[in-house]
Residue frames relative to the residue before (quaternion, step in Angstrom):
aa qw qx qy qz dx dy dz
X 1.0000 0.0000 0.0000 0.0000 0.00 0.00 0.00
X 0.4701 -0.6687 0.3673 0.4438 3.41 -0.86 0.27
X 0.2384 0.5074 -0.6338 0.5330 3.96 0.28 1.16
X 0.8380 0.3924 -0.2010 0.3217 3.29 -0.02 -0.87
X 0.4303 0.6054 -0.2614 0.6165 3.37 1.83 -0.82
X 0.8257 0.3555 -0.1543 0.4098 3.14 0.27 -0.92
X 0.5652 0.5321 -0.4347 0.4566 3.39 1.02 -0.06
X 0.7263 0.5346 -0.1483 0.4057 3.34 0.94 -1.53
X 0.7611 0.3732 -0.2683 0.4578 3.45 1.37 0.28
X 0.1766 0.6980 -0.3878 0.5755 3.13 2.21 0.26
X 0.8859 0.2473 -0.1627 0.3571 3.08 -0.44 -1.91
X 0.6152 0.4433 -0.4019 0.5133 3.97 0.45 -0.60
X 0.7920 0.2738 -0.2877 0.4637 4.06 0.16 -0.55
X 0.0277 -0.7543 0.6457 -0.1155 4.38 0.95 0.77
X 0.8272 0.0646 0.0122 0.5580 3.91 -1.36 0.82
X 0.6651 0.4362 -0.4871 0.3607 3.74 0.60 0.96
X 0.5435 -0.4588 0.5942 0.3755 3.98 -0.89 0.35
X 0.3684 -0.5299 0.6895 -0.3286 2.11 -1.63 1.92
X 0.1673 0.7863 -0.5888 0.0840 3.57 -0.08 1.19
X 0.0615 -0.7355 0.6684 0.0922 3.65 -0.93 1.13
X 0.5408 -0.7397 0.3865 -0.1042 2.67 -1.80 1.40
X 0.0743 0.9789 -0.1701 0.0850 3.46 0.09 0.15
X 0.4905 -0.3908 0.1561 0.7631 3.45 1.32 1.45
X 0.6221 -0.5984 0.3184 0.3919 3.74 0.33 2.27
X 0.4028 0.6451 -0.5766 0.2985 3.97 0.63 1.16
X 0.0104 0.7603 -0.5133 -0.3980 4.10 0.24 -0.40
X 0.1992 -0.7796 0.5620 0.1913 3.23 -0.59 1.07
X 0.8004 0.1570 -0.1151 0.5670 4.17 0.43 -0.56
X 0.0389 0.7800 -0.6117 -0.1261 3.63 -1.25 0.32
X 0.0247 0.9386 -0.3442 -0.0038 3.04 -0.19 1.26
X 0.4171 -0.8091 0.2225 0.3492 3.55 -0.63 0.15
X 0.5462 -0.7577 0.2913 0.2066 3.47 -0.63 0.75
X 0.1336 -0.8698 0.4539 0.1398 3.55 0.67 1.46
X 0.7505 0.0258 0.2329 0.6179 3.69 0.53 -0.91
X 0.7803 -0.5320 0.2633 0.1969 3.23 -2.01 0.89
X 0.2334 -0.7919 0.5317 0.1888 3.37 -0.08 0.49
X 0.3092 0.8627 -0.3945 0.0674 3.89 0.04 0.56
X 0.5349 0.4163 -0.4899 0.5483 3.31 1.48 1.35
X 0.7939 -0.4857 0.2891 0.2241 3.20 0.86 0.50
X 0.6988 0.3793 -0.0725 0.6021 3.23 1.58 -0.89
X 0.0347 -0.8916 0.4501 -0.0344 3.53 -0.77 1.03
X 0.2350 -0.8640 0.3910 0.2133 3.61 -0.88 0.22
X 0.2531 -0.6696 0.6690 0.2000 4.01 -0.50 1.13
X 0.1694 -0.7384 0.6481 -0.0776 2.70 -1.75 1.51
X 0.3454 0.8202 -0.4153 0.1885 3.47 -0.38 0.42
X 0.6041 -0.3999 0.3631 0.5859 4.13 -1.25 -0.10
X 0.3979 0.7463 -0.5007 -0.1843 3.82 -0.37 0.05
X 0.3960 -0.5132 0.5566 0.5196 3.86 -0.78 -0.19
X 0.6291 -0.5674 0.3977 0.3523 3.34 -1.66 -0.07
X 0.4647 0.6645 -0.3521 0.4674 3.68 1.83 0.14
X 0.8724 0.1507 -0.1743 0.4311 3.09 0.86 -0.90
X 0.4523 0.5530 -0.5621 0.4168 3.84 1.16 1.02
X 0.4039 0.7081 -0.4098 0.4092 3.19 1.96 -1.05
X 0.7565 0.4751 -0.1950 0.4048 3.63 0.23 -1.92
X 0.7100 0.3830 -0.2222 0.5476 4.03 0.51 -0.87
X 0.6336 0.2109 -0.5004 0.5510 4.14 0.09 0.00
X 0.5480 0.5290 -0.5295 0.3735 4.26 0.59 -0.03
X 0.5071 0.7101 -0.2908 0.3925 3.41 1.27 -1.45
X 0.7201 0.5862 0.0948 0.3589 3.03 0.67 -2.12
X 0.7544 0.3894 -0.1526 0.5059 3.45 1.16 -1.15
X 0.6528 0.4126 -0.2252 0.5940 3.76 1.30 -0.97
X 0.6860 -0.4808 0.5361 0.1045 3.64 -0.09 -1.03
X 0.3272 -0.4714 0.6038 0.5533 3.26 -1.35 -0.17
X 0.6479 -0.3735 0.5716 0.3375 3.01 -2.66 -0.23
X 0.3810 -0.6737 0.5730 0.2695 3.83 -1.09 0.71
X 0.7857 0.0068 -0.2882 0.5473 3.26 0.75 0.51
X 0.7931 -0.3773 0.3955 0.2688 3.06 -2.05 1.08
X 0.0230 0.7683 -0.6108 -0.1900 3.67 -0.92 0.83
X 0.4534 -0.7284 0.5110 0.0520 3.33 -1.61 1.26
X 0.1277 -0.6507 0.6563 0.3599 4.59 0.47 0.42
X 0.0483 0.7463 -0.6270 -0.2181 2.98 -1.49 0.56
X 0.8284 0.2741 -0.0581 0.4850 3.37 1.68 0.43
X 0.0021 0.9526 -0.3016 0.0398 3.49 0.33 0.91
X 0.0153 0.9186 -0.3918 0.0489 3.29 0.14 1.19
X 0.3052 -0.8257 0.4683 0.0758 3.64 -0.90 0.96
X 0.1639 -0.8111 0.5613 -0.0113 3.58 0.00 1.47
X 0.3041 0.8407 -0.4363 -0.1019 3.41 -0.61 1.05
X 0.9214 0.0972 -0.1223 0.3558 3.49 -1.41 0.07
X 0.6611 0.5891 -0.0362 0.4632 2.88 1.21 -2.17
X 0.8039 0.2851 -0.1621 0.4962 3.52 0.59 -1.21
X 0.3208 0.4769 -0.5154 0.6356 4.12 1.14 -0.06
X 0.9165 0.1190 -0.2660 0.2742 3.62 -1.19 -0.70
X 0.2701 0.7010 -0.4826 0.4502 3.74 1.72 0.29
X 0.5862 0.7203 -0.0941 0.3588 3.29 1.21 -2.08
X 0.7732 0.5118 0.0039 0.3744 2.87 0.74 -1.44
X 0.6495 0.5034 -0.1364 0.5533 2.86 0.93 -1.32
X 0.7577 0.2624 -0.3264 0.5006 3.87 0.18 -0.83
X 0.4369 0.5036 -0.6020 0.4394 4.01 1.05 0.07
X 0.7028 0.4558 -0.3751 0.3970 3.70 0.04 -1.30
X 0.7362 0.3550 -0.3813 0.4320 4.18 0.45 -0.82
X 0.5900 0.4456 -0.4712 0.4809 3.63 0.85 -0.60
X 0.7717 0.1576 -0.4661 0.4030 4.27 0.02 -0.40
X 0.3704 0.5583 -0.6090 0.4244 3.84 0.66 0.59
X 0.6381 0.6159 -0.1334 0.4424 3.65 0.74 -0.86
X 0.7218 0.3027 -0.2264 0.5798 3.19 0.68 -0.98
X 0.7275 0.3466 -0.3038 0.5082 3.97 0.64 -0.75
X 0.4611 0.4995 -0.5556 0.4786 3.92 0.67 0.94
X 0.6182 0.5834 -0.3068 0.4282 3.52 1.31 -1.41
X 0.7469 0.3689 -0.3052 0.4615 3.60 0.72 -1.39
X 0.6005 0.6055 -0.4084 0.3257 3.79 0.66 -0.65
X 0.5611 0.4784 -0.3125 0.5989 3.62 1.39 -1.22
X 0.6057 0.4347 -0.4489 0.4927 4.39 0.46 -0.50
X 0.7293 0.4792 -0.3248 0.3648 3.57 0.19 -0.90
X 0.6737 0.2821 -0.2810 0.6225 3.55 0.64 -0.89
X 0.5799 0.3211 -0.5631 0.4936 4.38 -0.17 0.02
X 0.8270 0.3850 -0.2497 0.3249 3.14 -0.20 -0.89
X 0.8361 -0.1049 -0.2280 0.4879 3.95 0.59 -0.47
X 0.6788 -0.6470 0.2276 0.2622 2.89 0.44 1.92
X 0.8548 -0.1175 -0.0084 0.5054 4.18 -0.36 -1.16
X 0.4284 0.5819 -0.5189 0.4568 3.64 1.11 0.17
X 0.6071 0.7123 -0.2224 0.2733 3.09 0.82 -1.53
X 0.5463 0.6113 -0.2387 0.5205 3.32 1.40 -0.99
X 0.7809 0.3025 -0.2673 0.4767 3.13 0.20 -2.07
X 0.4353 0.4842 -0.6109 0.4504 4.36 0.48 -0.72
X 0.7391 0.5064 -0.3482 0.2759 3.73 -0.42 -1.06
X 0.6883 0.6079 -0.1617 0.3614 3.49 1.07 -0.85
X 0.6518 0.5773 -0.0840 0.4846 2.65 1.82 -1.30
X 0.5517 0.6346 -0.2934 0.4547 2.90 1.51 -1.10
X 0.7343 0.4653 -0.2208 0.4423 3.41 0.74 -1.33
X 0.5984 0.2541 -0.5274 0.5471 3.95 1.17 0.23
X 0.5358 0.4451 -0.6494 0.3053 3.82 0.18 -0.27
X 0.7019 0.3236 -0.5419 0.3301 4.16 0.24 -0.75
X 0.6182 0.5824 -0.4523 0.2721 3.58 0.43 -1.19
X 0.7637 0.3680 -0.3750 0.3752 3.75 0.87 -0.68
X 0.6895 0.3931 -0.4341 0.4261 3.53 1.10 -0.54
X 0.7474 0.2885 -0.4930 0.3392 3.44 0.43 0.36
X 0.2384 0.6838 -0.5317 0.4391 3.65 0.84 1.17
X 0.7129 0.4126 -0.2695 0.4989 3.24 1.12 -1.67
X 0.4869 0.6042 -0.4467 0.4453 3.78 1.17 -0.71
X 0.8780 0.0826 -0.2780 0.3808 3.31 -0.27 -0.92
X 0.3262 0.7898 -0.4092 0.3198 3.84 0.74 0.12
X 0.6169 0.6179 0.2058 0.4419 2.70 1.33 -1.93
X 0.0835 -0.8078 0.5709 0.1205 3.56 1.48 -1.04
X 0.4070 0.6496 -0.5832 0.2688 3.79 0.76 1.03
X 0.1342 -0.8160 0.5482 0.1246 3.85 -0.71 0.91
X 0.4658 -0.7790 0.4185 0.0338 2.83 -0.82 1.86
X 0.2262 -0.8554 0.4481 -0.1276 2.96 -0.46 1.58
X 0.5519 -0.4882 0.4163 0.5327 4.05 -0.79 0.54
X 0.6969 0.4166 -0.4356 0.3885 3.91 -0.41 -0.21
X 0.6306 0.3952 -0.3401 0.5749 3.74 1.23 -1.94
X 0.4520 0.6420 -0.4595 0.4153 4.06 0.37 0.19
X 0.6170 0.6570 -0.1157 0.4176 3.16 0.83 -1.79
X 0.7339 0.4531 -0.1323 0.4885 3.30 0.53 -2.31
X 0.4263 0.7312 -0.3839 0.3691 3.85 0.98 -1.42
X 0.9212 0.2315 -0.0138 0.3125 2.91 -0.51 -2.21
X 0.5948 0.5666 -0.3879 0.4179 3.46 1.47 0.03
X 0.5768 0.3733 -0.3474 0.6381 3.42 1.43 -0.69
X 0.5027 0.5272 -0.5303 0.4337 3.89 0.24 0.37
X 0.6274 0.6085 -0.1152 0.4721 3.54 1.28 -1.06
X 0.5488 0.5668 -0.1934 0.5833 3.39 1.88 -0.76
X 0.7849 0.4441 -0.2373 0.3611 2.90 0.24 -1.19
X 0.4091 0.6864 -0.2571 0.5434 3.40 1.20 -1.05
X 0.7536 0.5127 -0.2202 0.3475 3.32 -0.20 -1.30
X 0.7298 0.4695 -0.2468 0.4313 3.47 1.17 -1.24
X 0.4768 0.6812 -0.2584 0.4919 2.95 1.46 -0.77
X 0.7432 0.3978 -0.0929 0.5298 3.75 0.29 -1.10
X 0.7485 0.3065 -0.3910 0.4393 3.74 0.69 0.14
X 0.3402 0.8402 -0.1552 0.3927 3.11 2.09 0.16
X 0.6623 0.5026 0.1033 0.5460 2.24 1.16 -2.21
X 0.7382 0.4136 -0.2642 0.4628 3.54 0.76 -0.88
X 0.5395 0.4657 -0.3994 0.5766 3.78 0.89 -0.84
X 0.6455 0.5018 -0.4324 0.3801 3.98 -0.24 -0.82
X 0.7448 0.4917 -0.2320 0.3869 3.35 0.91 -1.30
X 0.5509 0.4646 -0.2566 0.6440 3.72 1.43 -0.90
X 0.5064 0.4517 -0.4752 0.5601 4.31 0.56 0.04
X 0.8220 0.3670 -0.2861 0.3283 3.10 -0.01 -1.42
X 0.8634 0.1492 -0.3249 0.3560 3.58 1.11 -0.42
X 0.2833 0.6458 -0.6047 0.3701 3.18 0.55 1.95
X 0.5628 -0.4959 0.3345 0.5704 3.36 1.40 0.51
X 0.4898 0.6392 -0.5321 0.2615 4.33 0.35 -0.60
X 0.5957 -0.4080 0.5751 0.3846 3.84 -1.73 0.81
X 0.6679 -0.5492 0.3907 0.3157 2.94 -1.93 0.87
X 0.6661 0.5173 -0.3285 0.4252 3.63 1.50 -1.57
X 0.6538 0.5495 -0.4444 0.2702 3.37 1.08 -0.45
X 0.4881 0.7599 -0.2217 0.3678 2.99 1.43 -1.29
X 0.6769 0.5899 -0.1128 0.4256 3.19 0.80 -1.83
X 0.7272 0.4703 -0.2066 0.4553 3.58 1.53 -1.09
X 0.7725 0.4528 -0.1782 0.4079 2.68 0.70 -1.04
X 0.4015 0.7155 -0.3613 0.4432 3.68 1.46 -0.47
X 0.6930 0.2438 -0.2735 0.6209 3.99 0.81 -1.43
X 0.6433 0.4747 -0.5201 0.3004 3.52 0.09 -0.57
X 0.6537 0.4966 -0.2982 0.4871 4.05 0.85 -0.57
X 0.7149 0.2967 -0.3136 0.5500 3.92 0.86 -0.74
X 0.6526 0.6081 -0.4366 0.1168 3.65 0.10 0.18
X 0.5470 0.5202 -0.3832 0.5323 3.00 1.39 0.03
X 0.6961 0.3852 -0.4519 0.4035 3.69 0.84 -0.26
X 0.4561 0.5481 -0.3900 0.5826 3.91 1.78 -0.43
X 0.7294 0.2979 -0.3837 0.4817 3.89 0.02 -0.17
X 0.5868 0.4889 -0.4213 0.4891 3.73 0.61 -0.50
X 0.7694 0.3448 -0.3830 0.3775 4.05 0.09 -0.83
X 0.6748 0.4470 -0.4044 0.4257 3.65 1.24 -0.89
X 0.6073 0.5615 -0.4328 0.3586 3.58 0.54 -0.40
X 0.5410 0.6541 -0.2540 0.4636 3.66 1.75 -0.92
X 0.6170 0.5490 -0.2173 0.5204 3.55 1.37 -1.25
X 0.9223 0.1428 -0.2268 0.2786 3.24 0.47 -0.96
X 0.1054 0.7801 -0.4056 0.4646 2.96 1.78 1.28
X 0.6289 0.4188 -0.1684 0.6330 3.19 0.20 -2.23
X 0.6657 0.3398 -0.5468 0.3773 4.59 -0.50 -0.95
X 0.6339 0.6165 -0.3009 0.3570 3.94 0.53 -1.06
X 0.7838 0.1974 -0.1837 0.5594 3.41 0.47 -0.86
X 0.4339 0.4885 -0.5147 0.5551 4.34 1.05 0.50
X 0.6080 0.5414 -0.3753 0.4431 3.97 0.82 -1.25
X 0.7409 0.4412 -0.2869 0.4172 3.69 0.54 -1.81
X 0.7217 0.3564 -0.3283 0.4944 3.85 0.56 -0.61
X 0.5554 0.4679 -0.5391 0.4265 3.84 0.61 -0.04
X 0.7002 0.4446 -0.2667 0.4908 3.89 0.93 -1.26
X 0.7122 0.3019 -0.4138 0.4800 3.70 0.43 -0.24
X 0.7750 0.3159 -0.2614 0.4810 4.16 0.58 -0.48
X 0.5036 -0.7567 0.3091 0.2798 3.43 1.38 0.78
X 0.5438 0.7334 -0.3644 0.1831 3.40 1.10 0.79
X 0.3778 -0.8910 0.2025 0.1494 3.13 0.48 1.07
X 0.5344 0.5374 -0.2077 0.6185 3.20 1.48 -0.85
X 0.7426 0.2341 -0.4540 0.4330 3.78 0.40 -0.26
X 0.5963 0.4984 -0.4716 0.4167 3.73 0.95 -0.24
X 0.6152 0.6587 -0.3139 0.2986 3.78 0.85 0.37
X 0.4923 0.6643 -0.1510 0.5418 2.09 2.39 -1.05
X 0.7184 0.5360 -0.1803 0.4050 3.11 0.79 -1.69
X 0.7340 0.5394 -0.1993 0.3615 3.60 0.98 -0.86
X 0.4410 0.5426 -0.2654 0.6639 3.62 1.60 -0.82
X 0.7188 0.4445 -0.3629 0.3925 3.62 -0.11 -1.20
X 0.8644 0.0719 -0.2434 0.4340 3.60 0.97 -0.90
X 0.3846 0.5588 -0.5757 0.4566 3.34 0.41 0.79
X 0.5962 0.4009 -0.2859 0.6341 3.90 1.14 -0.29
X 0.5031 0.5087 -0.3936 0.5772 3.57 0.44 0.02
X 0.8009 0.1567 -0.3174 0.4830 3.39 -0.72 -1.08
X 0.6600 0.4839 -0.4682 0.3331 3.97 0.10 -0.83
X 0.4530 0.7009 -0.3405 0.4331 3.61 1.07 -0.51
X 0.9184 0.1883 -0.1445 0.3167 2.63 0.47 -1.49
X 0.1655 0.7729 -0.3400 0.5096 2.99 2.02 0.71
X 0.7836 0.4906 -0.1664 0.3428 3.30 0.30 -1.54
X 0.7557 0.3343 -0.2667 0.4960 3.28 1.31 -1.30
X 0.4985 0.5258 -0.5082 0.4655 3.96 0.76 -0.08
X 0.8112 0.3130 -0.1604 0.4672 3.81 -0.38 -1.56
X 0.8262 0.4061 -0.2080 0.3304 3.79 0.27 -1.13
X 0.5419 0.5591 -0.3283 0.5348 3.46 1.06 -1.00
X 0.8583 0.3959 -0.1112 0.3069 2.80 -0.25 -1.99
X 0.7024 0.2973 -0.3505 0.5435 3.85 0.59 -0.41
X 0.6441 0.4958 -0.4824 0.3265 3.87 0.74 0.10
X 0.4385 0.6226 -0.3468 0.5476 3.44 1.84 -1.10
X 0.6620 0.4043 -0.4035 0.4853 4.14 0.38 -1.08
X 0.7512 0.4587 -0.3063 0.3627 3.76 0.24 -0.76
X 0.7081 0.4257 -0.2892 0.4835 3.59 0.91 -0.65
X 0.5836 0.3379 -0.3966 0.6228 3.73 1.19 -0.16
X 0.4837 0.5232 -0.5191 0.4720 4.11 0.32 0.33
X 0.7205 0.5376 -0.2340 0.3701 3.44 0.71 -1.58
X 0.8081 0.3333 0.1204 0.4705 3.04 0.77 -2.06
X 0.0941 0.8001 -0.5925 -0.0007 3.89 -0.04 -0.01
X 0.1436 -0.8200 0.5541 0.0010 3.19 -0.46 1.23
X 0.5052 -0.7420 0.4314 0.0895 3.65 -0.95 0.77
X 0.6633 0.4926 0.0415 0.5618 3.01 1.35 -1.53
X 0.4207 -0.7107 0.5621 0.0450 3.56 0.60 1.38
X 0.8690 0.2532 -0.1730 0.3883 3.45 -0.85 -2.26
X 0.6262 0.5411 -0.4057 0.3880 3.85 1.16 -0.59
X 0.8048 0.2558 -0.1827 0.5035 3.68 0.05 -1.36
X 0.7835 0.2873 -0.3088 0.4563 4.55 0.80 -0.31
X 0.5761 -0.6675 0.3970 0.2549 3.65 1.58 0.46
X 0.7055 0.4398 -0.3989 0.3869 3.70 1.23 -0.31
């Protein structure tokens, strides 16, 4: 069998080159140290982790079963990438003015404090950005504003239980309690889901060398967890302080229900 082929030419050619092939490309020439006679071998050499990454992929798939043909070649440069860029950053500046004006029309004084919070969840993940020396790329963009979308979210099932307390006849502080104590299992169930799905986008960017989804995959959960920072510690003790301060009478005016 060819194990065996292959053993028997291992052992008779010891301390000779090894040239592997590839749609008639050589891609590695190694040297033969000793017999190979299970079949299974090891390439040794200076690599980085990009390019052993690239040659056991080489190695693991094959050639292509069919011939490839360019039929188009395009050159993307400098100018248009940070064009790119640039209208990603004004469109999610844009889009978080839109949701900030929804949150405060729509649940009225929570709305406020969600909004506030919002504004430490960016200020700390991008601390950790630039702390971190992480360059923010169109995908880590991508990841950003979805875990921006997370957060939010906790916020708003928050917001809704309180509002269904409050009209079951229940005190605001109760209301107020019992609201996180009812959304947290569905806020701990979706972030734990997110940073599931960032883990296994991270493992297939680092094993299929795709880099752009492991950017994705990283932003998304580094947003996650700060998120979910924000709505435990920030929300929730600023929401306690502004009903301490303020006590509001009028339900349908300042909770919208």
């Amino acid at each position: 069998d060819s194990a065996q082929l292959f053993s028997d030419y291992t052992g008779s050619h010891v301390d000779q080159y090894l040239a592997i092939v590839l749609d008639k490309e050589v891609i590695s020439v190694p040297i033969i140290k000793n017999q190979i006679s299970d079949g299974q071998g090891v390439i040794q050499g200076k690599f980085t982790s990009n390019s052993a990454n690239a040659l056991a992929i080489q190695l693991r798939y094959g050639s292509l079963p069919v011939p490839l043909k360019i039929v188009e070649t395009r050159i993307v440069g400098p100018t248009l990438g940070e064009d790119s860029l640039q209208k990603s950053l004004i469109a999610g500046i844009a889009g978080m003015i839109i949701v900030i004006m929804f949150m405060i029309l729509y649940y009225r004084l929570p709305g406020i404090v969600a909004d506030t919070s919002i504004l430490f969840y960016a200020a700390i993940a991008f601390a950790i950005f630039k702390y971190f020396h992480f360059t923010l790329t169109l995908p880590g963009i991508a990841g950003f504003m979805l875990s921006t979308g997370a957060a939010l979210d906790a916020n708003i099932l928050v917001f809704e239980r309180l509002k269904e307390e409050l009209r079951s006849g229940r005190t605001l502080a109760q209301s107020v309690e019992q609201g996180w104590k009812r959304a947290w299992p569905s806020i701990r169930d979706s972030n734990i889901a997110a940073l599931i799905t960032s883990a296994i986008l991270f493992w297939f960017g680092s094993t299929f060398g795709a880099t752009i989804v492991k950017g994705f995959s990283l932003t998304l959960a580094i947003g996650v967890i700060v998120s979910l920072f924000t709505a435990i510690f920030v929300t929730r003790n600023l929401l306690a302080l502004v009903l301490q301060w303020f006590k509001p009478k009028n339900y349908s005016r300042w909770f919208g229900i």
